[in-house]
KELUMRO-227803 format. One record per residue (C-alpha): x, y, z. Coordinates in nm, 2 decimals, decimal comma, always signed. Example, Ala and Ser with C-alpha at 12.3 -4.5 7.8 and 13.67 -1.06 7.14 Angstrom:
+--------+--------+--------+
:     px :     py :     pz :
+--------+--------+--------+
:  +1,23 :  -0,45 :  +0,78 :
:  +1,37 :  -0,11 :  +0,71 :
+--------+--------+--------+
REM end
This chain:
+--------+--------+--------+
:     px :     py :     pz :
+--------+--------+--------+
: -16,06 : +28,11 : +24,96 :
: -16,13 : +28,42 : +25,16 :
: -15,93 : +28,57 : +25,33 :
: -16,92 : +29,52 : +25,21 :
: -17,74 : +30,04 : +24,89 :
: -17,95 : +30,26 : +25,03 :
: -18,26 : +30,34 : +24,75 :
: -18,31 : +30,21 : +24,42 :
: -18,15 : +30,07 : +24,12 :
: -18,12 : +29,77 : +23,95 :
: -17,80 : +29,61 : +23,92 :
: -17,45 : +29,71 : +23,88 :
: -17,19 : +29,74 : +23,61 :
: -16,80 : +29,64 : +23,53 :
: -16,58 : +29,93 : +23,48 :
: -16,32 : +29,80 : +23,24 :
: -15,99 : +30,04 : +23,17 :
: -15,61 : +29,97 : +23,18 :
: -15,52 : +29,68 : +23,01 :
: -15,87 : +29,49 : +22,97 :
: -16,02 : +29,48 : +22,57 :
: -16,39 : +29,41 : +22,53 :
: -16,27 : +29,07 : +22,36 :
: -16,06 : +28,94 : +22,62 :
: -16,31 : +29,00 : +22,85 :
: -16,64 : +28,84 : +22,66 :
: -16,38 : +28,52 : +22,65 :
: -16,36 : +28,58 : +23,07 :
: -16,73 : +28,49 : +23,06 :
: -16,68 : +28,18 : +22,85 :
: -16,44 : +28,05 : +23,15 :
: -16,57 : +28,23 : +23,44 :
: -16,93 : +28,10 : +23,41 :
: -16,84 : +27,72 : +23,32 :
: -16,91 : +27,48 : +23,62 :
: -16,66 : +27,23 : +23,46 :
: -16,36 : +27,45 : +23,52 :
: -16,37 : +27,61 : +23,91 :
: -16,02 : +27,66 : +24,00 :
: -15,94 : +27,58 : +24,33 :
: -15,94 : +27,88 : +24,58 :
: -15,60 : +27,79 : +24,69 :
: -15,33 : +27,80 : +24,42 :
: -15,25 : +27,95 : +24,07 :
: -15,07 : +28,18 : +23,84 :
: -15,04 : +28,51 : +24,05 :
: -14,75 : +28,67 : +23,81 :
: -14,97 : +28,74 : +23,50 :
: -15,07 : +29,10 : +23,45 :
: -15,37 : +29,14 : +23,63 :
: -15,64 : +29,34 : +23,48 :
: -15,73 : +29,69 : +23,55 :
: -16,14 : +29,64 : +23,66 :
: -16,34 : +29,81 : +23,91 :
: -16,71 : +29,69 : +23,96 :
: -16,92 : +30,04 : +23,98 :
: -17,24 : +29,91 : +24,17 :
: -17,56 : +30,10 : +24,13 :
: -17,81 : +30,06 : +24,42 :
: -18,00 : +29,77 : +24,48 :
: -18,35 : +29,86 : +24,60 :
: -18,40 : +29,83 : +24,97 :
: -18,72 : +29,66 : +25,09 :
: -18,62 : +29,84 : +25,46 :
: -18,58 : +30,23 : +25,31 :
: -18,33 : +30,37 : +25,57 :
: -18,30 : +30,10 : +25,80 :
: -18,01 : +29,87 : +25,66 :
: -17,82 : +29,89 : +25,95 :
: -18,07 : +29,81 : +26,18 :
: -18,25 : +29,53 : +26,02 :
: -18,10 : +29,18 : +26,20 :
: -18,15 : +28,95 : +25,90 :
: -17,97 : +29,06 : +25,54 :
: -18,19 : +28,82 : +25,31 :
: -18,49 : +29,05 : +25,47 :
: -18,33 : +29,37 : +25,35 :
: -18,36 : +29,35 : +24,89 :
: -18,67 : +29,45 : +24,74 :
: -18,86 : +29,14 : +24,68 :
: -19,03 : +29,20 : +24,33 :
: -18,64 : +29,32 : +24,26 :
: -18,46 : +28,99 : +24,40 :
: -18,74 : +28,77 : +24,18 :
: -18,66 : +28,92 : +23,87 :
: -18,28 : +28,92 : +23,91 :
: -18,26 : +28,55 : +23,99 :
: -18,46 : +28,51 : +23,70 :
: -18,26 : +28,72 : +23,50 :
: -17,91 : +28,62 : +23,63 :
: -17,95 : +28,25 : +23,72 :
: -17,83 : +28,32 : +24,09 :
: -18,04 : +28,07 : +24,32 :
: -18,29 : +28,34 : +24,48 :
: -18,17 : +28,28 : +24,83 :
: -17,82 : +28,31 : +24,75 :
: -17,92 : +28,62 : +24,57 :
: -18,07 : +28,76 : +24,87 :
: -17,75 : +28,72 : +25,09 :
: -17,54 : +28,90 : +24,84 :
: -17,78 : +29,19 : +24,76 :
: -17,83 : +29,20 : +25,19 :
: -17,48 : +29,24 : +25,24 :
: -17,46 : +29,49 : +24,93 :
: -17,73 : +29,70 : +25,15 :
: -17,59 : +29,67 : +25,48 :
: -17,22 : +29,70 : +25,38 :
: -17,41 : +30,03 : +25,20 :
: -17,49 : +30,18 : +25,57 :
: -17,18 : +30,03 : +25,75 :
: -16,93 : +30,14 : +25,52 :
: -17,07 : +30,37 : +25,24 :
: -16,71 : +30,45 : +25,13 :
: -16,62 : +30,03 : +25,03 :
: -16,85 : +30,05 : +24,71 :
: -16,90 : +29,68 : +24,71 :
: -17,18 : +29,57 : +24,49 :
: -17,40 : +29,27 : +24,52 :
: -17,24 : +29,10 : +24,17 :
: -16,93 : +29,05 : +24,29 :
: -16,97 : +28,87 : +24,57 :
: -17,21 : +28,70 : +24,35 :
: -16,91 : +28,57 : +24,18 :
: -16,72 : +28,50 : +24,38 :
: -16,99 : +28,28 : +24,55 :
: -16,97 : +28,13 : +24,17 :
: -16,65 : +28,06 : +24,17 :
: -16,59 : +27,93 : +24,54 :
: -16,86 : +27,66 : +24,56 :
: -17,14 : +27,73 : +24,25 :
: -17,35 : +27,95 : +24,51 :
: -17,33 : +27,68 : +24,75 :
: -17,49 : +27,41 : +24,51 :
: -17,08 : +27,21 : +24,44 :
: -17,14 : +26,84 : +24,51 :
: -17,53 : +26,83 : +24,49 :
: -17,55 : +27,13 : +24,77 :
: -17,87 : +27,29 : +24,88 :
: -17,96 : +27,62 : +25,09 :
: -18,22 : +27,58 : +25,26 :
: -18,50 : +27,88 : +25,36 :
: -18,31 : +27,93 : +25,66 :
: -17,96 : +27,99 : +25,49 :
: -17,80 : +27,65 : +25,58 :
: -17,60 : +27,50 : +25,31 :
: -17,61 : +27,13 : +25,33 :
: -17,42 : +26,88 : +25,29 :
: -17,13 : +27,10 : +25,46 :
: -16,86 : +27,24 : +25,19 :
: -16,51 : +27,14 : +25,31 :
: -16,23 : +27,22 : +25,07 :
: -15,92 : +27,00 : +25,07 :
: -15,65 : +26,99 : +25,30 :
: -15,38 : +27,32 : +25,25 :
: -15,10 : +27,08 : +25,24 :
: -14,92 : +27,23 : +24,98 :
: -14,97 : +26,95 : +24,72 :
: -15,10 : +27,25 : +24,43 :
: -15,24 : +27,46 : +24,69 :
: -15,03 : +27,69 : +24,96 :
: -14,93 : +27,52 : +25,24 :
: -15,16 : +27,58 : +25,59 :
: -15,05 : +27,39 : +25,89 :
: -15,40 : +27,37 : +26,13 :
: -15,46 : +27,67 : +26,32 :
: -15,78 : +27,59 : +26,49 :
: -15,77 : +27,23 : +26,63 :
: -16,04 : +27,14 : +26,32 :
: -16,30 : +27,32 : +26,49 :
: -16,37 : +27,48 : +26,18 :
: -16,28 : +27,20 : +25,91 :
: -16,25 : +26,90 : +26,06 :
: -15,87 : +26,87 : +26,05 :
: -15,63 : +26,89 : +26,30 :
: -15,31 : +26,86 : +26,06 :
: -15,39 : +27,10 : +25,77 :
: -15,60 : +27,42 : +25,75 :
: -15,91 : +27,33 : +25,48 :
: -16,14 : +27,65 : +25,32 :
: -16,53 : +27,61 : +25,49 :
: -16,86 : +27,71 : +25,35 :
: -17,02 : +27,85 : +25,05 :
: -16,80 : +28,14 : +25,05 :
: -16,46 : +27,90 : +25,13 :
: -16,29 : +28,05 : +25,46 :
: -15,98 : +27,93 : +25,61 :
: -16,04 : +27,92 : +26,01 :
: -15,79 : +28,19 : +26,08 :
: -16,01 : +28,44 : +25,86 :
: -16,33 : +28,32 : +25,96 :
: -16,18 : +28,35 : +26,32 :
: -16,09 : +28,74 : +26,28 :
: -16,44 : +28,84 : +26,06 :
: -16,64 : +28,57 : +26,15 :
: -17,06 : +28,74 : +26,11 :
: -17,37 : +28,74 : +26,19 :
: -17,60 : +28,74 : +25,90 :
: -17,91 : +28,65 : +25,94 :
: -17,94 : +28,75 : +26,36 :
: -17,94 : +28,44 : +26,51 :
: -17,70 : +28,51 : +26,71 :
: -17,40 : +28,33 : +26,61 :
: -17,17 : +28,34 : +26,31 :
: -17,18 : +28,02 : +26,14 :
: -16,98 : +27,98 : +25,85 :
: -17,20 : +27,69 : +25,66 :
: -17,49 : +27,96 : +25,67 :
: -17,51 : +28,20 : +25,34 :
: -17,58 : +28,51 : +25,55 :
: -17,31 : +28,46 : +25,77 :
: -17,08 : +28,35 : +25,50 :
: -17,20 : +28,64 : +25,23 :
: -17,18 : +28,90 : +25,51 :
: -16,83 : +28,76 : +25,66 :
: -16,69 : +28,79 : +25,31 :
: -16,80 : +29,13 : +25,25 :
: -16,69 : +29,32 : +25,55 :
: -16,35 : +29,13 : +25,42 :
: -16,33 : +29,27 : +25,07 :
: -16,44 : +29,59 : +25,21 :
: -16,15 : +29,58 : +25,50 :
: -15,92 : +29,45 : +25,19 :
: -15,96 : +29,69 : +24,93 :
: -16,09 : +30,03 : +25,02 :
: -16,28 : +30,20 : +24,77 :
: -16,42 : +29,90 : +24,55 :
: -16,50 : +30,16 : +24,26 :
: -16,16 : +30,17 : +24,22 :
: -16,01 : +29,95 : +23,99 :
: -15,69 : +29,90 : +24,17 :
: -15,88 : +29,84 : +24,51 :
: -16,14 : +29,63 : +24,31 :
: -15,83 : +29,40 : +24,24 :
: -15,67 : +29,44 : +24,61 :
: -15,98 : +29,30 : +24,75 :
: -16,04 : +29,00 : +24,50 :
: -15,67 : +28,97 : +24,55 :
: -15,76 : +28,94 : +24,92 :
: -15,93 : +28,62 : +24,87 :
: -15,71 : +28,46 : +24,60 :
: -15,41 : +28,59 : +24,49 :
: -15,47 : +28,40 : +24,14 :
: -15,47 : +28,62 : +23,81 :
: -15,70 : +28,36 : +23,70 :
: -15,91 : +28,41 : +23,96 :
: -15,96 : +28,75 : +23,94 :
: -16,02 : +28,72 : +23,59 :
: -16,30 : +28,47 : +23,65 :
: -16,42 : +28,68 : +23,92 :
: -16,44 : +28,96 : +23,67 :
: -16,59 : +28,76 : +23,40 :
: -16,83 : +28,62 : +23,62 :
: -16,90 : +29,01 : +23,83 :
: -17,00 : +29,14 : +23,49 :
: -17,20 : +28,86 : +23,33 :
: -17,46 : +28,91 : +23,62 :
: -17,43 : +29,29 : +23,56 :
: -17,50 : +29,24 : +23,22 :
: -17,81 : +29,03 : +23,28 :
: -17,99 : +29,17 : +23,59 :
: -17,97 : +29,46 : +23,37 :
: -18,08 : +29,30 : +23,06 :
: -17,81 : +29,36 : +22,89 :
: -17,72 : +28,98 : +22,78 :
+--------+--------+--------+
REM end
Protein backbone atom coordinates (compact mmCIF):
# COMPACT_ATOMS: atom_id res chain seq x y z
CA UNK A 1 0.00 0.00 0.00
CA UNK A 2 1.23 3.44 -0.82
CA UNK A 3 1.23 5.76 1.04
CA UNK A 4 10.18 10.23 -8.45
CA UNK A 5 16.81 10.52 -16.21
CA UNK A 6 17.82 12.85 -18.39
CA UNK A 7 20.40 11.03 -21.27
CA UNK A 8 21.46 7.62 -21.41
CA UNK A 9 22.07 4.39 -19.61
CA UNK A 10 20.75 1.26 -19.26
CA UNK A 11 19.45 0.25 -16.05
CA UNK A 12 20.21 0.76 -12.54
CA UNK A 13 21.91 -1.08 -9.68
CA UNK A 14 21.37 -2.09 -5.74
CA UNK A 15 23.79 -0.53 -3.44
CA UNK A 16 24.03 -3.08 -0.64
CA UNK A 17 26.07 -2.02 2.70
CA UNK A 18 25.23 -2.18 6.45
CA UNK A 19 23.91 -5.24 7.44
CA UNK A 20 22.96 -6.89 3.98
CA UNK A 21 25.46 -10.15 2.82
CA UNK A 22 25.47 -11.14 -0.82
CA UNK A 23 23.71 -14.47 0.39
CA UNK A 24 20.92 -13.13 2.22
CA UNK A 25 20.17 -11.09 -0.47
CA UNK A 26 20.34 -13.75 -3.57
CA UNK A 27 17.67 -15.71 -1.11
CA UNK A 28 15.54 -12.02 -1.20
CA UNK A 29 15.21 -12.85 -4.92
CA UNK A 30 13.97 -16.43 -4.31
CA UNK A 31 10.96 -14.70 -2.23
CA UNK A 32 10.66 -11.47 -3.68
CA UNK A 33 10.11 -12.71 -7.29
CA UNK A 34 7.68 -15.69 -6.40
CA UNK A 35 3.98 -14.88 -7.44
CA UNK A 36 2.74 -17.51 -4.85
CA UNK A 37 3.90 -15.57 -1.88
CA UNK A 38 2.78 -11.48 -2.27
CA UNK A 39 2.38 -10.34 1.09
CA UNK A 40 -0.35 -8.20 1.61
CA UNK A 41 0.45 -4.31 1.47
CA UNK A 42 -1.21 -3.81 4.71
CA UNK A 43 0.36 -5.79 7.62
CA UNK A 44 3.58 -7.51 8.77
CA UNK A 45 6.72 -7.78 10.89
CA UNK A 46 7.95 -4.09 11.08
CA UNK A 47 10.53 -4.81 14.20
CA UNK A 48 13.13 -6.92 12.30
CA UNK A 49 16.36 -5.09 11.44
CA UNK A 50 15.75 -3.62 8.28
CA UNK A 51 18.48 -3.76 5.76
CA UNK A 52 20.84 -1.04 4.85
CA UNK A 53 20.02 -0.72 0.72
CA UNK A 54 20.06 2.16 -1.50
CA UNK A 55 19.03 1.66 -5.27
CA UNK A 56 21.81 3.80 -7.30
CA UNK A 57 19.78 4.34 -10.63
CA UNK A 58 21.83 5.05 -13.76
CA UNK A 59 19.86 6.87 -16.50
CA UNK A 60 17.34 5.46 -18.57
CA UNK A 61 17.64 6.79 -22.08
CA UNK A 62 15.11 9.48 -22.89
CA UNK A 63 13.28 9.20 -26.30
CA UNK A 64 12.38 13.26 -25.59
CA UNK A 65 16.33 14.52 -24.88
CA UNK A 66 15.57 17.53 -22.62
CA UNK A 67 12.06 17.70 -22.57
CA UNK A 68 10.91 15.30 -19.62
CA UNK A 69 9.15 17.85 -18.00
CA UNK A 70 7.28 18.95 -20.75
CA UNK A 71 6.22 15.93 -22.43
CA UNK A 72 2.26 15.21 -21.14
CA UNK A 73 2.31 11.44 -21.43
CA UNK A 74 5.30 9.35 -19.36
CA UNK A 75 5.01 5.95 -21.37
CA UNK A 76 6.00 8.50 -24.50
CA UNK A 77 9.13 9.63 -22.65
CA UNK A 78 11.84 5.94 -22.55
CA UNK A 79 13.77 5.19 -25.52
CA UNK A 80 11.85 2.68 -27.40
CA UNK A 81 14.55 0.19 -28.79
CA UNK A 82 15.69 0.55 -24.76
CA UNK A 83 12.16 -0.25 -23.26
CA UNK A 84 11.96 -3.47 -25.86
CA UNK A 85 14.96 -4.93 -24.77
CA UNK A 86 14.48 -4.38 -20.98
CA UNK A 87 11.10 -6.08 -20.96
CA UNK A 88 12.68 -8.73 -22.74
CA UNK A 89 15.38 -8.85 -20.50
CA UNK A 90 13.57 -8.25 -17.10
CA UNK A 91 10.14 -9.89 -17.70
CA UNK A 92 8.30 -6.48 -16.84
CA UNK A 93 5.08 -6.39 -19.20
CA UNK A 94 6.46 -3.57 -21.78
CA UNK A 95 3.72 -1.15 -20.90
CA UNK A 96 4.14 -1.40 -17.29
CA UNK A 97 7.80 -0.89 -18.08
CA UNK A 98 7.14 2.24 -19.82
CA UNK A 99 5.24 3.83 -16.87
CA UNK A 100 7.97 3.15 -14.48
CA UNK A 101 10.93 4.22 -16.71
CA UNK A 102 8.46 7.56 -17.55
CA UNK A 103 8.21 8.41 -14.10
CA UNK A 104 11.99 7.56 -13.66
CA UNK A 105 12.48 10.41 -16.40
CA UNK A 106 10.19 12.87 -15.35
CA UNK A 107 10.72 12.55 -11.61
CA UNK A 108 14.52 13.05 -13.25
CA UNK A 109 13.47 16.79 -14.30
CA UNK A 110 11.01 17.51 -11.42
CA UNK A 111 13.09 16.43 -8.68
CA UNK A 112 16.72 15.67 -9.76
CA UNK A 113 17.76 15.44 -6.10
CA UNK A 114 15.04 12.15 -5.24
CA UNK A 115 17.34 9.63 -7.23
CA UNK A 116 14.44 7.26 -7.75
CA UNK A 117 15.15 4.73 -10.39
CA UNK A 118 12.75 3.01 -12.66
CA UNK A 119 13.53 -0.69 -10.88
CA UNK A 120 12.18 0.09 -7.90
CA UNK A 121 9.01 1.16 -8.57
CA UNK A 122 9.19 -1.78 -10.80
CA UNK A 123 9.04 -3.75 -7.73
CA UNK A 124 7.09 -2.45 -5.96
CA UNK A 125 4.52 -2.73 -8.90
CA UNK A 126 5.67 -6.62 -8.40
CA UNK A 127 4.89 -6.82 -5.18
CA UNK A 128 1.54 -4.69 -4.95
CA UNK A 129 -0.48 -6.43 -7.77
CA UNK A 130 2.20 -8.53 -10.22
CA UNK A 131 2.47 -5.28 -12.49
CA UNK A 132 -1.16 -5.06 -12.62
CA UNK A 133 -1.63 -8.65 -14.02
CA UNK A 134 -3.13 -10.21 -9.94
CA UNK A 135 -6.36 -12.01 -10.64
CA UNK A 136 -6.07 -12.42 -14.59
CA UNK A 137 -5.48 -8.40 -14.95
CA UNK A 138 -4.61 -6.73 -18.22
CA UNK A 139 -3.23 -3.11 -19.19
CA UNK A 140 -4.40 -2.14 -21.92
CA UNK A 141 -2.46 0.38 -24.75
CA UNK A 142 -4.04 3.13 -23.11
CA UNK A 143 -2.86 2.32 -19.47
CA UNK A 144 -6.16 1.01 -18.01
CA UNK A 145 -5.82 -1.89 -15.81
CA UNK A 146 -8.84 -4.04 -16.02
CA UNK A 147 -10.65 -5.80 -14.18
CA UNK A 148 -10.20 -2.99 -11.35
CA UNK A 149 -7.67 -4.03 -8.43
CA UNK A 150 -9.46 -3.52 -5.09
CA UNK A 151 -7.59 -4.77 -2.02
CA UNK A 152 -9.49 -6.00 1.04
CA UNK A 153 -11.20 -4.11 3.47
CA UNK A 154 -8.46 -2.26 6.30
CA UNK A 155 -10.53 -3.63 9.06
CA UNK A 156 -7.91 -4.66 11.12
CA UNK A 157 -8.41 -8.45 10.73
CA UNK A 158 -4.21 -8.95 9.84
CA UNK A 159 -4.05 -5.71 8.22
CA UNK A 160 -4.05 -2.06 10.12
CA UNK A 161 -7.23 -0.84 10.80
CA UNK A 162 -8.68 2.16 8.26
CA UNK A 163 -12.11 3.36 9.04
CA UNK A 164 -13.49 4.91 5.37
CA UNK A 165 -12.29 8.18 4.63
CA UNK A 166 -13.73 8.93 1.23
CA UNK A 167 -17.45 7.75 1.15
CA UNK A 168 -15.96 4.63 -1.22
CA UNK A 169 -15.44 6.97 -3.99
CA UNK A 170 -12.27 5.48 -4.33
CA UNK A 171 -12.77 1.65 -3.30
CA UNK A 172 -16.18 1.00 -3.22
CA UNK A 173 -16.60 0.88 0.59
CA UNK A 174 -18.20 3.16 2.79
CA UNK A 175 -17.18 1.23 6.20
CA UNK A 176 -13.41 0.49 5.67
CA UNK A 177 -10.63 2.14 3.67
CA UNK A 178 -9.47 -0.72 0.81
CA UNK A 179 -5.78 -0.06 -1.21
CA UNK A 180 -6.83 0.77 -5.27
CA UNK A 181 -4.98 0.07 -8.47
CA UNK A 182 -1.91 -1.49 -9.68
CA UNK A 183 0.21 0.47 -7.50
CA UNK A 184 -2.40 -0.20 -4.20
CA UNK A 185 -3.37 3.39 -2.80
CA UNK A 186 -5.44 4.02 0.11
CA UNK A 187 -7.96 7.01 -0.81
CA UNK A 188 -6.48 9.44 1.66
CA UNK A 189 -2.97 9.11 -0.26
CA UNK A 190 -4.34 8.96 -3.52
CA UNK A 191 -6.39 12.08 -2.36
CA UNK A 192 -3.17 14.19 -1.37
CA UNK A 193 -0.73 12.92 -4.66
CA UNK A 194 -3.27 11.83 -6.74
CA UNK A 195 -1.44 12.36 -10.84
CA UNK A 196 -1.73 12.82 -14.04
CA UNK A 197 0.28 10.45 -16.00
CA UNK A 198 -0.45 10.01 -19.17
CA UNK A 199 -2.19 13.86 -19.85
CA UNK A 200 -5.64 13.13 -20.10
CA UNK A 201 -6.47 15.28 -17.81
CA UNK A 202 -7.46 13.52 -14.75
CA UNK A 203 -5.74 11.37 -12.26
CA UNK A 204 -7.17 8.00 -12.23
CA UNK A 205 -5.83 5.60 -9.99
CA UNK A 206 -6.73 2.24 -12.14
CA UNK A 207 -4.54 3.79 -14.97
CA UNK A 208 -0.57 2.69 -14.73
CA UNK A 209 0.55 6.26 -15.62
CA UNK A 210 -1.40 7.82 -13.11
CA UNK A 211 -0.71 5.19 -10.59
CA UNK A 212 3.33 4.82 -11.51
CA UNK A 213 3.60 8.54 -11.43
CA UNK A 214 1.36 9.08 -8.17
CA UNK A 215 3.66 6.60 -6.44
CA UNK A 216 6.73 8.21 -7.45
CA UNK A 217 6.29 11.82 -6.51
CA UNK A 218 5.41 9.76 -3.04
CA UNK A 219 8.58 7.88 -2.52
CA UNK A 220 10.34 10.98 -3.64
CA UNK A 221 8.22 13.26 -1.01
CA UNK A 222 8.92 10.19 1.47
CA UNK A 223 12.48 9.59 1.34
CA UNK A 224 14.71 12.40 0.10
CA UNK A 225 17.66 11.34 -1.58
CA UNK A 226 16.82 7.64 -2.79
CA UNK A 227 20.65 6.99 -3.32
CA UNK A 228 20.78 6.91 0.12
CA UNK A 229 20.30 3.86 1.78
CA UNK A 230 18.66 5.12 4.79
CA UNK A 231 16.19 7.35 2.54
CA UNK A 232 15.99 4.30 0.10
CA UNK A 233 14.35 2.46 3.21
CA UNK A 234 12.32 5.74 4.50
CA UNK A 235 10.62 5.77 1.22
CA UNK A 236 9.80 1.99 0.77
CA UNK A 237 8.92 2.35 4.45
CA UNK A 238 6.52 4.97 3.15
CA UNK A 239 4.46 2.52 1.45
CA UNK A 240 4.68 -0.45 3.85
CA UNK A 241 6.13 -0.34 6.99
CA UNK A 242 6.87 -4.31 6.69
CA UNK A 243 10.65 -5.46 6.95
CA UNK A 244 9.46 -8.16 4.77
CA UNK A 245 8.36 -5.90 2.38
CA UNK A 246 11.20 -3.92 2.07
CA UNK A 247 13.20 -6.88 1.72
CA UNK A 248 11.05 -8.19 -1.17
CA UNK A 249 11.16 -4.75 -2.59
CA UNK A 250 14.90 -4.97 -2.47
CA UNK A 251 15.11 -8.50 -3.72
CA UNK A 252 12.84 -7.75 -6.34
CA UNK A 253 14.64 -3.73 -7.22
CA UNK A 254 17.83 -5.68 -7.88
CA UNK A 255 16.76 -8.73 -9.77
CA UNK A 256 15.52 -6.28 -12.57
CA UNK A 257 18.94 -4.41 -12.16
CA UNK A 258 20.62 -7.37 -12.53
CA UNK A 259 18.83 -8.42 -15.73
CA UNK A 260 18.17 -5.23 -17.73
CA UNK A 261 21.82 -5.09 -17.28
CA UNK A 262 22.51 -8.61 -18.19
CA UNK A 263 23.83 -9.47 -15.36
CA UNK A 264 21.46 -12.53 -14.39
Amino acid sequence: MSGSTRTRVVGAVLAIAGVLAAAALAGWLVVGLSTGERPDATSGDSTATAPAAAVVPTETPAAHDGSEAVVADISTLPDASWADRTAAATGIPLRALLAYAGAELRLRAEQPTCGLGWNTLAAIGWVESEHGSIHGGTIAPDGLVSPAIVGIPLDGAGVEAIADTDGGLLDGDTVWDRAVGPMQFIPATWGQFAADGDGDGRADVHRIDDAVLTAARYLCASGGDLRDAADWIAAVSSYNSSIDYNHRVAAAADGYAARAEGRD
